[in-house]
C-alpha positions, 0 to 999 in steps of 0.5 A: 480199681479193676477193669473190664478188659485189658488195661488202659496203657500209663499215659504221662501227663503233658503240660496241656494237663495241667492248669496254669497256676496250679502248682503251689510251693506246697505241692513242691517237695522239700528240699527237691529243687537244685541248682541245675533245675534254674535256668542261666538266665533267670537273673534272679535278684539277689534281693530275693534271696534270704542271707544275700546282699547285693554288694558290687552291683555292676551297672554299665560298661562303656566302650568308648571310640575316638569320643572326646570324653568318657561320661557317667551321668545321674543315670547311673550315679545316684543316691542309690549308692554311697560309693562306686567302683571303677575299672577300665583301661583307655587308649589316648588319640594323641601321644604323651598326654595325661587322663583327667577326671571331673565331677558333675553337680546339677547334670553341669560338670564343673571346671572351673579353676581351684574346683579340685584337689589332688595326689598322685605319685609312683608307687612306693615313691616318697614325694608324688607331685600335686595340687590343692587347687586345679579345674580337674584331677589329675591321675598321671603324672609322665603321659600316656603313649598313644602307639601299639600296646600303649594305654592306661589301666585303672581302678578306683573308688569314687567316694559319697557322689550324692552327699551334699556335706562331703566332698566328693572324693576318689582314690586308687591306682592305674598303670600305663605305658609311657612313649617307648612302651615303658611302663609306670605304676601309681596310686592317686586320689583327688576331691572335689573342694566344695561339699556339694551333691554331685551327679557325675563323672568324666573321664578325658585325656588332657588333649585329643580323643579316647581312642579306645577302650573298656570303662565298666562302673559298679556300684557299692552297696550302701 
């Protein structure tokens, strides 16, 4: 096209050019966008993406603070998931004392006597102590200590809450400091002795508060 006069001066296009809407997936070339051009907080799901499961799914971190009890309730446990995990570490309010885990059904945690079963037992030990019948899980088997540097670490899997003809279950490992910062590492596990849906967990120290310290839960792709 020619001119008359001089030549009108490129101007670049502004987003004011263009109407909202108008840039399709075929006015995109292949193979152009990368990974630098996705904002960090996009949060896409992982739904979205062809090839991708969702797996480990982290859905809540607690901190807790000079509370009684440590509670995941139907919020978050639910049928979504057949299984979770749970990672934290937790200082007790009193010294010497054990941490203990019970269930919920019908948003009611049980504690009614012979309600569990459990094991627990140092690492590479060949007796752990245990019960078939107590009003919770037991996880510890010597006592937390409650002074400077001293607390619980744990991971473990709490298995099918939501399935009414299984006991629900749990089953891994913690690590803690005993009076005079010690320390002990131990498996353990432990169920629920009626097959029943359950909504919940709680966590708590056997006498006084949590202190302190991080719980985060994650749930387990079905």
């Amino acid at each position: 096209m020619g001119y008359v006069g001089s030549k009108p001066s490129a101007v670049p296009l502004t987003s004011a050019d263009i109407t909202d809407g108008i840039i399709t997936s075929a006015k995109i070339a292949d193979g152009t966008i990368v990974n630098a051009d996705i904002n960090a907080s996009a949060a896409i799901a992982s739904t979205k993406l062809s090839g991708i499961t969702s797996g480990l799914t982290k859905l809540v971190t607690s901190t807790p603070s000079s509370v009684a009890t440590l509670d995941f309730t139907n919020t978050y446990i639910t049928s979504t998931y057949n299984s979770y995990l749970i990672v934290g570490n937790l200082k007790p309010a009193t010294d010497n004392v054990d941490l203990e885990i019970r269930f919920s059904s019908s948003s009611s945690f049980i504690t009614s006597a012979g309600a569990y079963g459990w094991e627990a037992g140092d690492i590479g030990a060949t007796q752990p102590i245990e019960s078939d019948s107590d009003d919770s899980i037991i996880i510890t088997r010597d006592g937390v200590g409650s002074d400077t540097g001293e607390s619980i670490s744990f991971m473990f899997f709490l298995k099918f809450p939501s399935d009414s003809n299984t006991k629900t279950s749990i089953a891994g490992l913690n690590n803690y400091s005993l009076i005079g910062n010690t320390h002990k590492g131990m498996t353990f596990s432990g169920f629920r002795n009626t097959a029943e849906a359950n909504d919940g967990i709680r966590l708590f120290f056997a006498s006084g508060n949590i202190a302190s310290g991080s719980v985060t839960l994650y749930g387990l792709e079905k």
